[in-house]
Each structure stands twice: as structure tokens, then as C-alpha cells.
C-alpha positions in Angstrom: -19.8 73.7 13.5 -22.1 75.6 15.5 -22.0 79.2 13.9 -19.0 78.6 11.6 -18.6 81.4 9.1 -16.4 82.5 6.8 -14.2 84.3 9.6 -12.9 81.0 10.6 -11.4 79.7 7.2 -8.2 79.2 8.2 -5.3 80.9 6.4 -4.8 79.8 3.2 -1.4 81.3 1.9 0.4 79.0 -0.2 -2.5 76.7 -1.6 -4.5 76.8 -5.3 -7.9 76.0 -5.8 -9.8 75.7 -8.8 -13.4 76.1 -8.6 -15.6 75.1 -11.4 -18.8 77.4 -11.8 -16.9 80.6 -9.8 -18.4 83.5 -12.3 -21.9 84.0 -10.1 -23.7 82.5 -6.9 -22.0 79.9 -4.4 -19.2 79.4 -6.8 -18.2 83.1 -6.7 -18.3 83.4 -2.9 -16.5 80.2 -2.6 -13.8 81.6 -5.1 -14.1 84.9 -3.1 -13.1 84.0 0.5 -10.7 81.7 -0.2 -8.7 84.3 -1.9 -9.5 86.6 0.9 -7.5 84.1 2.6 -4.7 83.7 0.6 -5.1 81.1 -1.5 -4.8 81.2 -5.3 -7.2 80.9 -7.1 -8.3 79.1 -11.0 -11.9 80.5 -12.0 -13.4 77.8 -14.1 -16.1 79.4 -16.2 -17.7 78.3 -19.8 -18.1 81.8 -20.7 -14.9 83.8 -21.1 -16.7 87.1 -20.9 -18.4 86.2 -17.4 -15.0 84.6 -15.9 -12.9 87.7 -16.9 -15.8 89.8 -15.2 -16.1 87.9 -12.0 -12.3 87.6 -11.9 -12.4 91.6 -12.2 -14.7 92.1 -9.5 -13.3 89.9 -7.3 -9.8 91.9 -7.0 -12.1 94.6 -6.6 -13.5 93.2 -3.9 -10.4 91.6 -2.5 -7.4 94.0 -3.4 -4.4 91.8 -4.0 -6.4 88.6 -4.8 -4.4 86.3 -6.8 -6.9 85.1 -9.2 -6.9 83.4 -12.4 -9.2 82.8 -15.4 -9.1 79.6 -17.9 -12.7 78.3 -19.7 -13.4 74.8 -18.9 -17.1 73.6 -20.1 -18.2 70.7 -18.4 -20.6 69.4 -21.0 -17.6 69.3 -23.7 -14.9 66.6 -22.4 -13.0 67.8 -25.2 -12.9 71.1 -23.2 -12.5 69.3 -19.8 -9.4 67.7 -21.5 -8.0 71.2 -22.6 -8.5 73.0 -18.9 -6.5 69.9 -17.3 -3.9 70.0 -20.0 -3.0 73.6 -19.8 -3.4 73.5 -16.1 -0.8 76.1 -14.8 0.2 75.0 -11.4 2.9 72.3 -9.5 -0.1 71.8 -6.7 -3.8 71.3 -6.4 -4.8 71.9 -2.7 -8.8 72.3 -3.5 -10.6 71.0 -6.4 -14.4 72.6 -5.8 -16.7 70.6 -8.6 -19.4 73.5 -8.0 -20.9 74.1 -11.7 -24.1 72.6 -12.2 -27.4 72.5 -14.0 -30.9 72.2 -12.7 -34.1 71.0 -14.1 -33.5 71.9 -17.8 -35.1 70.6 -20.7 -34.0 67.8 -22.6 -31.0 68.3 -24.1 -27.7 66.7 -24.9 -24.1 67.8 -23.8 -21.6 68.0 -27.0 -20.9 64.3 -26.1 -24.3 63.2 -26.7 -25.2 62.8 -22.8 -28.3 63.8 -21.1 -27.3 67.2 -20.0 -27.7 67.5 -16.2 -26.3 63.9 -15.9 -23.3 64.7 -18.6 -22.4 68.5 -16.6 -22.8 67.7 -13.1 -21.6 64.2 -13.2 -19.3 63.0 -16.2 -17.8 66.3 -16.2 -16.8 66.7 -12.7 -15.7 62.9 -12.9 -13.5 63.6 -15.7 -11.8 66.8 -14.3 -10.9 64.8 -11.0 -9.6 62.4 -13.0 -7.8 64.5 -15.2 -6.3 66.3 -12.1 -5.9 63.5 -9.7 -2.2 63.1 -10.3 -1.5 66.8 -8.8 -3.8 66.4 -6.7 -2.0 63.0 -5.0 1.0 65.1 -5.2 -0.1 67.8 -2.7 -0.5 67.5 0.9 -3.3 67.4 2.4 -5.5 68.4 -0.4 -9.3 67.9 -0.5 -12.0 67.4 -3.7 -15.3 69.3 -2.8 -18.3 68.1 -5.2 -21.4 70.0 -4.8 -24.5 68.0 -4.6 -28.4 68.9 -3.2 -30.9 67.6 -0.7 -32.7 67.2 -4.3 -30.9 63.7 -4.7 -33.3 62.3 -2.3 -36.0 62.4 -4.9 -34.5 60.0 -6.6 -31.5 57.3 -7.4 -29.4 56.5 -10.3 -31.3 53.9 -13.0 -27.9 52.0 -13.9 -29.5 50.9 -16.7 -30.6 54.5 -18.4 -28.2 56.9 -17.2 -28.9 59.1 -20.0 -32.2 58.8 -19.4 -33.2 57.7 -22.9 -36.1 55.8 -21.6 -38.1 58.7 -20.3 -36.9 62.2 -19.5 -38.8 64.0 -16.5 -36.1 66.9 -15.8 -36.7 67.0 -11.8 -35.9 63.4 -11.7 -32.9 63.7 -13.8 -31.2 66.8 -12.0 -32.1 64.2 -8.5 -30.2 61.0 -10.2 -27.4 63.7 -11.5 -26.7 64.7 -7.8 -27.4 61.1 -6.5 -24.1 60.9 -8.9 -22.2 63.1 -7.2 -22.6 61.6 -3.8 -22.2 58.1 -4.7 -18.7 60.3 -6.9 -17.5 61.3 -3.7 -18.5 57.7 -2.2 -16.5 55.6 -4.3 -13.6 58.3 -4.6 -13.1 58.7 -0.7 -13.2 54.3 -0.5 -10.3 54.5 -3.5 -8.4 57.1 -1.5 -8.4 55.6 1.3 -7.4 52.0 0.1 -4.3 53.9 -1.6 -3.6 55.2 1.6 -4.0 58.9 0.3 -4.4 61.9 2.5 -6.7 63.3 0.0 -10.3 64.1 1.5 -13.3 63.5 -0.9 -16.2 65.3 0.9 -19.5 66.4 -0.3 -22.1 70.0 0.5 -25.1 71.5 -0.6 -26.5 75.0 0.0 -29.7 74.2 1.5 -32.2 76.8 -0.5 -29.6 79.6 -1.7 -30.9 82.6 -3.7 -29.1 82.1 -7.3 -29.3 81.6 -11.2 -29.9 78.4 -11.3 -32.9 78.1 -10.4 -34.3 80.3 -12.8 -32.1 78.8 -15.7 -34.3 76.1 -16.4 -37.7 77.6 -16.5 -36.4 80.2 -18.5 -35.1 78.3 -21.3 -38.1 76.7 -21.3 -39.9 79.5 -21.8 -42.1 78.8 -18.6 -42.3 82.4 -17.5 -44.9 81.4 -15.1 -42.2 79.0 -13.5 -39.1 81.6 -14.0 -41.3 84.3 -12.1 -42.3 81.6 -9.2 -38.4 80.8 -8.8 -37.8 84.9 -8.9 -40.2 85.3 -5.7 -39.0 82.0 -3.8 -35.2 83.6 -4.5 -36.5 86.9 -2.8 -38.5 86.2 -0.1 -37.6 82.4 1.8 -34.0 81.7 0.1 -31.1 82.5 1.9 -28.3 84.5 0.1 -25.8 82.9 -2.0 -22.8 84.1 0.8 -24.6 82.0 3.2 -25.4 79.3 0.6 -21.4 79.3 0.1 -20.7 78.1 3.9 -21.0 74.5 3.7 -18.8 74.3 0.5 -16.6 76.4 2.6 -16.6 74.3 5.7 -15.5 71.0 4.0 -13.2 72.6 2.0 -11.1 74.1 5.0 -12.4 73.4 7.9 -9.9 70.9 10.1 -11.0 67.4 10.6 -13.6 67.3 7.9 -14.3 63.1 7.8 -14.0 61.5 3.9 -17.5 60.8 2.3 -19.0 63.2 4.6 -22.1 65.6 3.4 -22.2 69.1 4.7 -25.1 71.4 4.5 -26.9 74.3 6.8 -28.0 73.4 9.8 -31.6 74.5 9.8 -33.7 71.8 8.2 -30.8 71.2 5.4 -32.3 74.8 4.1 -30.5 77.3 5.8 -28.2 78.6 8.6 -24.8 77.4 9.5 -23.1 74.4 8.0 -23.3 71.2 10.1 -23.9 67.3 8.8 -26.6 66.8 6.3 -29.0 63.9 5.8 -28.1 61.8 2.7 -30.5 59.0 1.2 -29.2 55.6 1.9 -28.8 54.9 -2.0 -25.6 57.5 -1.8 -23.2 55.1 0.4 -24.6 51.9 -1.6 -21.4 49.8 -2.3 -22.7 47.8 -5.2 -24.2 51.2 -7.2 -21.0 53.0 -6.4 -18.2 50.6 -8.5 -20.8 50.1 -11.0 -21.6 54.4 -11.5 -17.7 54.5 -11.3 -16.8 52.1 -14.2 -19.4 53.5 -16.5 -18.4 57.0 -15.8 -14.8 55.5 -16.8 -16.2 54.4 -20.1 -18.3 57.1 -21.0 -15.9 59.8 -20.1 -13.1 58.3 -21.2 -11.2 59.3 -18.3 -9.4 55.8 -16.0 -7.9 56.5 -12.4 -5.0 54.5 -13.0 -3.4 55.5 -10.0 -6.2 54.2 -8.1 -7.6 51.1 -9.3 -8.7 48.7 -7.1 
């Protein structure tokens, strides 16, 4: 992995990928290079204005890019369920679950779930879902989910995933990407018992310069907070084209292991991608079912083709 960059993504003529989150930051340069490479690919954005932009610049960026727009909000299951139905392609060779929230106020998605836990987690789950079929249908295809070295401050409470009990919106965006990983966990052990070729594997971008960390201070109305995240951004993140690598990397680098966690290679905060420290809690094989069968329920989204 040693100084892997985006010059060795293999070609990638011939394959789709949809990328949730692709209008700005990590999603965008993830979207970007694998059409530079050939691939096709399905912008997932909430905001139709801000997809048909990015998708613009893009193909300015990358003459000839074959890329596509469709809104898919992952805090409305209702629009999950509408992005899946109308998804236009025979094949699904990379599914990256990119979009996320950080540290937000309380608030509720349009399901009535705690919104960091409803949009990083229960949406992603029910878009796999949703998709798996293609995705068992095409060779060799991988799911991506994007988590953070934030998970390690803290693990799923089982008991109040919704975090009805006590909101503290650091400790809810950690459990939402403790989610993710034991996601990716569960759905690499389900693969692999239906003896699939799909790859479930898991990044972060260490500390990447984008909007989402100024999101939540700025809804707040913390301006004190939003200009603090403004000046870290600047001066000690890395850019969001490096911050893209390790999504990159295990979505098309050969070899990438199931259930693995990739992130830079400097401390977990920067530099080139390589294997990234995950808590314990993330590969625990009691929590993982569990998470799985209430994400089942909540979502209303079953893996019937891979039930165990």
C-alpha cells in the first residue's frame, strides 16, 4: 500500500458504481477518479441542484465521463426505496455508502430516527439491501461503507439506538459509525457463508478538509465552533483528494480482504492508505446479528438472499 495513489486504480471500463454523498468532498473525488478510469458512474445526492452541478463539473473535469444523476436521501427510506427502484443498470460493480452526517443537533430523519444513526446507518443498510440482488449478480463486485476513527469513542447501546435516553451528538455520530463497521462485519460473515465473491470492506479519511465538519456547528448556530472547524480544515487537515484514497483503495485495489478497515497511514490522520486500527466492539459477533436484525426491522429492508 505503501504510496498508493490514485494512479494505480486499475482500469475500470465496463463497471458502475454508485456513490452515495458524490456532490462535494471525499464523495466527489471518489466519483471523480473512478470515472477517470472508466467506470460509470450513479451520483447519489439529496439535493438535485448540487448533483446536477457536481455531475457538470465533473465532465468538465474528466471530458467523456459517463456520469449520471438520480436523488436518493438517506434519511427518507421512502426515497431509498425510490433510488433502488428506478435503478437504471443490469450490474452493480461498486456500491460506495459515502454520505454521512457528523455531530448534528438532535433531530429526527423523516422516519422518526435519530438522525446520524438513521443517515449513516439505516440508510446505507437499506440501500445495500435494496441493491444486493444486482449486486450478487455481478462479478467480483465490492460494497465500500465509509466509517471514522471517531467510532472508537464509543459503541452501539442496543438498547437505545435512537438515542432516546440521552442525546450527546459526539457520542451519537461514534455509535452511528460503530454501525457501519459492525454493517460491514456482519455483511462480509453473510457473504461469505453464501459463498459470494462480493467484498464488504470498510475506510475512513483520517482528518480530510470538507463540509462536514462545519455542518453541524453551523446549524447549530455555534459560530464559535463553525470558525474552529474552518481553521482546523485550513491549516492540519489534509485535502479531500487525499482523504478520497482509502475509499479508493478498497474499492479497487486487488486483493482487498472482506471486513477489512482502510485508512491513511500516518497515525490514521493522513498520508497513504494502509490498514487502520478498529475498536474491538466492531468485529463483536454477538452485537453484529443483533444491529443486523434491528436494522431489518426498523428499515424494513430483509436480505432474503442471505439469511443465515
Amino acid at each position: 500500500m505503501s504510496g498508493w495513489n490514485v494512479k494505480a486504480i486499475p482500469d475500470q471500463s465496463g463497471r458502475v458504481a454508485v456513490v452515495t454523498g458524490a456532490n462535494s468532498g471525499i464523495g466527489y473525488v471518489t466519483a471523480r477518479e473512478l470515472a477517470r478510469r472508466g467506470a460509470r458512474v450513479l451520483l447519489a445526492c439529496r439535493s438535485e441542484a448540487r448533483g446536477a452541478e457536481a455531475g457538470e463539473r465533473l465532465v468538465a473535469e474528466v471530458p467523456g465521463a459517463e456520469v449520471q444523476f438520480a436523488r436518493l436521501d438517506l434519511g427518507d427510506l421512502s426515497s431509498v426505496r425510490e433510488f433502488a427502484a428506478a435503478y437504471p443498470y443490469d450490474r452493480l460493480d461498486l456500491l460506495i455508502n459515502n454520505a454521512g452526517v457528523m455531530a448534528l443537533p438532535y433531530g429526527t430523519t423523516a422516519d422518526g430516527f435519530e438522525t446520524q444513526f438513521g443517515t449513516n446507518h439505516l440508510g446505507h443498510f437499506a440501500l445495500t439491501g435494496l441493491l444486493l440482488p444486482t449486486l450478487l449478480e455481478t462479478p467480483a463486485a465490492r460494497v465500500v461503507t465509509v466509517s471514522s476513527t471517531a467510532h472508537a469513542l464509543a459503541n452501539i447501546d442496543l438498547d437505545d439506538l435512537n438515542s432516546e435516553r440521552r442525546y450527546r451528538r459526539w457520542v451519537a455520530y461514534a455509535r452511528s459509525k460503530t454501525a457501519n463497521l459492525l454493517f460491514v462485519h456482519e455483511l462480509a460473515h453473510r457473504l461469505a457463508a453464501h459463498g459470494s465473491d462480493v467484498v464488504a470492506a470498510a475506510a475512513h479519511p483520517g482528518y480530510a478538509a470538507t463540509n462536514l465538519q462545519t455542518a453541524g456547528p453551523k446549524m447549530a448556530g455555534r459560530r464559535a465552533a463553525e470558525r474552529f472547524m474552518r481553521v482546523g480544515n485550513r491549516f492540519f487537515a489534509q485535502s479531500a483528494d487525499a482523504g478520497a484514497l482509502p475509499t479508493l483503495y478498497a474499492a479497487t485495489a486487488p486483493d482487498v480482504p472482506p471486513d477489512s478497515f482502510t485508512g491513511p497511514s500516518l497515525g490514521g490522520w493522513r498520508g497513504s492508505p494502509a490498514p487502520s486500527w478498529r475498536a474491538p466492539w466492531t468485529r463483536d459477533d454477538r452485537a453484529s446479528p443483533r444491529l443486523w436484525a434491528a436494522s431489518e426491522e426498523l428499515a424494513g429492508v430483509t436480505y432474503d438472499a442471505l439469511k443465515v
